[in-house]
C-alpha positions in Angstrom: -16.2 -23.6 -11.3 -15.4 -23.9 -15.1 -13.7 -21.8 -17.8 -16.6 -19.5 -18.8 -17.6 -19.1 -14.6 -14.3 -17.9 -13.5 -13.3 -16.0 -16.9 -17.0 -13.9 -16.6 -16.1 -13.4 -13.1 -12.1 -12.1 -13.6 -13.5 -9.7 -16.9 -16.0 -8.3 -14.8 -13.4 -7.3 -11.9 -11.4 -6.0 -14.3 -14.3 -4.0 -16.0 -14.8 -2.2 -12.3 -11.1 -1.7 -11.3 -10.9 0.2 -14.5 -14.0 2.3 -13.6 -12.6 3.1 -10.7 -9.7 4.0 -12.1 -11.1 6.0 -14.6 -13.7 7.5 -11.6 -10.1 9.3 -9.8 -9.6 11.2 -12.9 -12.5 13.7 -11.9 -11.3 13.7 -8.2 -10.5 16.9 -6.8 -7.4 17.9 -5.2 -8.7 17.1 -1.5 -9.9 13.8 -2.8 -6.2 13.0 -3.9 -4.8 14.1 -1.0 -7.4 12.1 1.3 -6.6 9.1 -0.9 -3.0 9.2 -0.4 -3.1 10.0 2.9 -5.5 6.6 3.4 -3.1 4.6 1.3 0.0 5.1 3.2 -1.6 4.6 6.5 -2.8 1.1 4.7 0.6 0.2 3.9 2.6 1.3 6.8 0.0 -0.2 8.9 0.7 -3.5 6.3 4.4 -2.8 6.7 4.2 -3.1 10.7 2.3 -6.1 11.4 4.1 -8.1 8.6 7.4 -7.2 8.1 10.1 -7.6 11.3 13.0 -5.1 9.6 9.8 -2.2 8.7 8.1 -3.1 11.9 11.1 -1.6 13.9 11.8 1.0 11.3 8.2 2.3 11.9 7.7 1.5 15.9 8.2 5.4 15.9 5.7 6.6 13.7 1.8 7.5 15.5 -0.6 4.7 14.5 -2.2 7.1 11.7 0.4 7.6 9.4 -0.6 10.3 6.4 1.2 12.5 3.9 2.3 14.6 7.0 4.6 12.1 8.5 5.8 11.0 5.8 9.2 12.8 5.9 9.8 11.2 9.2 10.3 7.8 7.0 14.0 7.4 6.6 14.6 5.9 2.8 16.1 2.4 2.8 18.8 2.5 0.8 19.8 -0.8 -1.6 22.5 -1.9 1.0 19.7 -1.8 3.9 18.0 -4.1 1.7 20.1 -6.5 0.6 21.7 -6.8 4.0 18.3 -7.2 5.9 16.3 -9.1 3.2 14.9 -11.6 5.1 13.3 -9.6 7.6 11.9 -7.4 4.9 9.6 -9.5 3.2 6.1 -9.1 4.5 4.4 -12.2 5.2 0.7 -13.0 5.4 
């Protein structure tokens, strides 16, 4: 693949990320909230399966996670971090 190939490819990704960026600004508050609510459960569900130190943090949490449960997730503070930081890192 040459310059011009990959460089009409990455301007036209960009050219829809920013559409649908620019699509949310219409959204209604449901649509946010649904969004959100999707989103977390992505990334706690991302969280689990990659990371040891979140994976334990979150064994408690239902398999849905949304905006509801989301005060059952204790904050990790800086010292939690830095003391646990290679079991943190979420790896692919």
């Amino acid at each position: 693949m040459d310059y011009l190939e990959i460089r009409k490819r990455l301007t036209e990704d960009v050219r829809q990320a920013i559409q649908r960026s620019a699509d949310r600004l219409t959204w209604s508050r449901e649509q946010v909230l649904k969004n959100q609510d999707i989103q977390l459960g992505k990334i706690c569900s991302f969280a689990r399966q990659h990371s040891g130190w979140y994976g334990k943090r979150l064994q408690n949490l239902p398999d849905k996670v949304g905006l509801e449960q989301l005060a059952q997730i204790q904050p990790t503070t800086k010292e939690e971090l830095m003391a646990n930081w290679d079991s943190l890192l979420c790896r692919k």
